[in-house]
C-alpha angles and dihedrals in degrees: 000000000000147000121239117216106238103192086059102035119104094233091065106121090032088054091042093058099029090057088051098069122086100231100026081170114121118172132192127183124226135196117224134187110243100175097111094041092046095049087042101057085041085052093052099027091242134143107275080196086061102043097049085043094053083044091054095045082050091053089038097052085045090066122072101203093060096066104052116104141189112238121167091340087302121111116228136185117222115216079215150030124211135190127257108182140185109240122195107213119216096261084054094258118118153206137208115241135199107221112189118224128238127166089232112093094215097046085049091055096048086053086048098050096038082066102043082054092049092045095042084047094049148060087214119123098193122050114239090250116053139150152135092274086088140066113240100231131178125184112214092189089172096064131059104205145165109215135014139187127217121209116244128197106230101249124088110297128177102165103120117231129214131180130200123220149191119312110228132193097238108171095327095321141106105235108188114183113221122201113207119182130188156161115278100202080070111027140038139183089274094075099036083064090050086044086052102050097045085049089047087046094050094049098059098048 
């Protein structure tokens, strides 16, 4: 992790005005082809959830911009992204993890699975290790929709959130919307697309 140096970077005045609003959040929704994904986890038994969610945190850790962070009115720039997603327990309930990242699918997974075990075997809502070095991520596999709008808390975030949804049979592919919301003062449609073409890319390895 370091610090930028604000005075010198070339977003000054766009990160000055954006982190004054009171809500610097703008969100768009994507769809993404997940057919390889999809027959690939089938192939190997493994979570499709897993594998497009290593995929994202590749795309997400390729992208600059996505790893930069507000912390005590300073902008910093993470080595590295993690997950923190949203998992459902059996009785419907659920817990946020922290899912450290590794470039390796199946490291990823184990780290995967290892919190889907803590949460399923807890009450907890937040996972022992948290912090702004991650994205907040839910996946809502029962509705196909086409925006989405994540809840804020009021102060100065800068963590980006993404949401999964429905997968749906579109001319013999499986088409999956993603929702991705950020700060503005840090990030702008430019990176999302670059976001979105390293994700699409990834997805279909």
């Amino acid at each position: 992790m370091k610090e930028l140096d604000i005075n010198t970077w070339d977003r000054k005045q766009h990160y000055e005005h954006f982190s004054n609003l009171k809500d610097p959040y703008f969100g768009i929704t994507i769809p993404f082809n997940v057919t390889k994904t999809y027959q690939f986890a089938k192939d190997n038994k493994i979570s499709f959830f897993g594998t497009y969610l290593h995929a994202c945190m590749q795309a997400i850790n390729s992208v600059e911009n996505l790893k930069y962070r507000i912390l005590n009115d300073k902008v910093m720039v993470y080595n590295t992204i993690h997950a923190s997603a949203t998992i459902i327990r059996k009785n419907k309930t659920f817990g946020f993890s922290f899912i450290d990242y590794s470039e390796n699918l199946e490291t990823f997974l184990l780290n995967f699975e290892a919190e889907k075990n803590r949460i399923e075997n807890s009450n907890n809502l937040f996972p022992p290790k948290n912090g702004l070095d991650c994205i907040h991520c839910s996946a809502i596999p029962w509705s196909d929709f086409s925006g989405h709008k994540e809840p804020v808390s009021g102060l100065l975030e800068s963590v980006p959130k993404l949401a999964f949804g429905k997968v749906k049979e579109t001319n013999n592919n499986k088409i999956m919307n993603v929702a991705i919301n950020v700060n503005h003062a840090l990030v702008d449609g430019y990176h999302l697309s670059l976001f979105s073409e390293m994700f699409q890319k990834n997805l279909n390895k």
